[in-house]
C-alpha positions as CSV (number, residue, x, y, z in Angstrom):
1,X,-78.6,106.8,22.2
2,X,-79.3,110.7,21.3
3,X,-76.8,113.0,23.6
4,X,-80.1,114.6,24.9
5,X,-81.2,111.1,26.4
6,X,-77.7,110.8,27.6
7,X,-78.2,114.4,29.2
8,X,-82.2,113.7,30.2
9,X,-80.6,109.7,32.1
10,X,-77.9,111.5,33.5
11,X,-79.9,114.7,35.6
12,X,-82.1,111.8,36.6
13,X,-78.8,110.6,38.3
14,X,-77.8,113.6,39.8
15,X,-81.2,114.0,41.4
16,X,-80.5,110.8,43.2
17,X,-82.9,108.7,40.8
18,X,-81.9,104.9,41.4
19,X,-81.5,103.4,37.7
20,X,-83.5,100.0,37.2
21,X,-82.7,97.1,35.5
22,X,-86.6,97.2,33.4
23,X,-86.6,99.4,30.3
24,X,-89.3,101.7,29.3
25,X,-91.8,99.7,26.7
26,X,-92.3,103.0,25.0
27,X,-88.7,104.4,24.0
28,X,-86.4,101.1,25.8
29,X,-84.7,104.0,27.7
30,X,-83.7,102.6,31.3
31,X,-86.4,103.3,33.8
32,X,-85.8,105.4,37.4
33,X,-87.2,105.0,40.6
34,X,-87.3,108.4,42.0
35,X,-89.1,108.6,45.3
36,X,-91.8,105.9,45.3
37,X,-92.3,106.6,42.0
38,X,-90.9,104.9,38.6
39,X,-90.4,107.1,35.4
40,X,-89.0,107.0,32.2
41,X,-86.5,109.9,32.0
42,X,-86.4,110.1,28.9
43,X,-90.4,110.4,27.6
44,X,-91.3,111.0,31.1
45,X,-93.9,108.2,31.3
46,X,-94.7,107.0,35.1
47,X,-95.0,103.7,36.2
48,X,-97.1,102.0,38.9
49,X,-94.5,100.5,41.3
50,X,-95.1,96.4,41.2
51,X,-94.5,94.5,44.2
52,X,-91.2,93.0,44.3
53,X,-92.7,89.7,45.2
54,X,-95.3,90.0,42.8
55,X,-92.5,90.6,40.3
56,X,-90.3,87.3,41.6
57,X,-93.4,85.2,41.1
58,X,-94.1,85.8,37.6
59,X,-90.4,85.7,36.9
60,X,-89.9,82.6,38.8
61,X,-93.4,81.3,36.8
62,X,-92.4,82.7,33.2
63,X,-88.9,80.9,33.4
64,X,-90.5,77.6,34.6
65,X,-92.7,77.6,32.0
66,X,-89.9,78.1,29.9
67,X,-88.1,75.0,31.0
68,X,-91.0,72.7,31.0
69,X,-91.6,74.0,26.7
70,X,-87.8,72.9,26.4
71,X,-87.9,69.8,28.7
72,X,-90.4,68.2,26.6
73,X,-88.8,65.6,24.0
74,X,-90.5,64.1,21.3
75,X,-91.3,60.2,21.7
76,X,-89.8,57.6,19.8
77,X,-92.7,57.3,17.6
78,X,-92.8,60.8,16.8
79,X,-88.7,60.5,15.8
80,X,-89.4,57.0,13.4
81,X,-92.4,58.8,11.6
82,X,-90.2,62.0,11.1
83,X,-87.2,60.2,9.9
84,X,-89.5,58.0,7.8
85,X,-91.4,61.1,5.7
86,X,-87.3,62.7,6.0
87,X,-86.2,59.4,4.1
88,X,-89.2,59.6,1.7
89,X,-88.8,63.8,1.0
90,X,-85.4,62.6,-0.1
91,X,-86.3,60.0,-2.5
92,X,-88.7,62.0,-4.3
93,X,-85.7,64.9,-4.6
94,X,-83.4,61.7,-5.7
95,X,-85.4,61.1,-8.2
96,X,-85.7,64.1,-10.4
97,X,-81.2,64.8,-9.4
98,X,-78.9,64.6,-12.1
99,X,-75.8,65.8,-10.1
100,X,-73.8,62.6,-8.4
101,X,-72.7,64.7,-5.6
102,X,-75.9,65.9,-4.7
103,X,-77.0,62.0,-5.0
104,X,-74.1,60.9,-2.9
105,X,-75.2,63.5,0.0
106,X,-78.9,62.5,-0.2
107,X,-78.1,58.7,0.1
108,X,-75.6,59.6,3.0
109,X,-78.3,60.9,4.7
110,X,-80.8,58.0,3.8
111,X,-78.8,55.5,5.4
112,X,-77.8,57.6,8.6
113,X,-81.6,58.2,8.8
114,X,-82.4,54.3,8.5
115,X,-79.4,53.5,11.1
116,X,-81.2,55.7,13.6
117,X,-84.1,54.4,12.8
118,X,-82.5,50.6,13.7
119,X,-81.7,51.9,16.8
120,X,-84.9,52.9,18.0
């Protein structure tokens, strides 16, 4: 951060601006709330003040969204098809490979692929 921003962040302190947790979308310089009003001390853009509710809600919303997109597993058929076309990608690689140790790897990883898929 430029020593002027410092110097711009710093006045807004001393004029008893109270230093938000958002960040300005324009220059990511920490916003103020000065008054009723929310500014950016550093390219001066003003904000409208959001309800503090309001602002709970879609926080609360965005993060359950969030945890729903992560809850969701695929299902055992969608694992046995992926390890299938896995096991097949690797033959065709095996195939055309000349180095043994590269071989060795790719048929490690064929038959942990087919002991999952025995497990399923």
């Amino acid at each position: 951060m430029r020593d002027e921003n410092i110097d711009k962040i710093s006045e807004m302190l001393l004029r008893g601006g109270k230093m938000l947790s958002r960040h300005c979308p324009t220059c990511n310089s920490p916003l103020f709330k000065f008054g009723e009003e929310i500014i950016c001390p550093v390219c001066g853009t003003s904000f409208a003040e959001v309800d503090a509710k309001e602002e709970r809600k879609t926080k609360i919303s965005a993060a359950s969204q969030d945890l729903k997109s992560r809850e969701r597993s695929p299902d055992e058929n969608e694992i046995k098809r992926e390890l299938r076309k896995k096991i097949g990608e690797i033959l065709e690689d095996l195939k055309r490979e000349r180095d043994l140790t590269k071989i060795k790897m790719g048929l490690e990883c064929i038959d942990k692929a087919l002991e999952i898929l025995n497990k399923c």
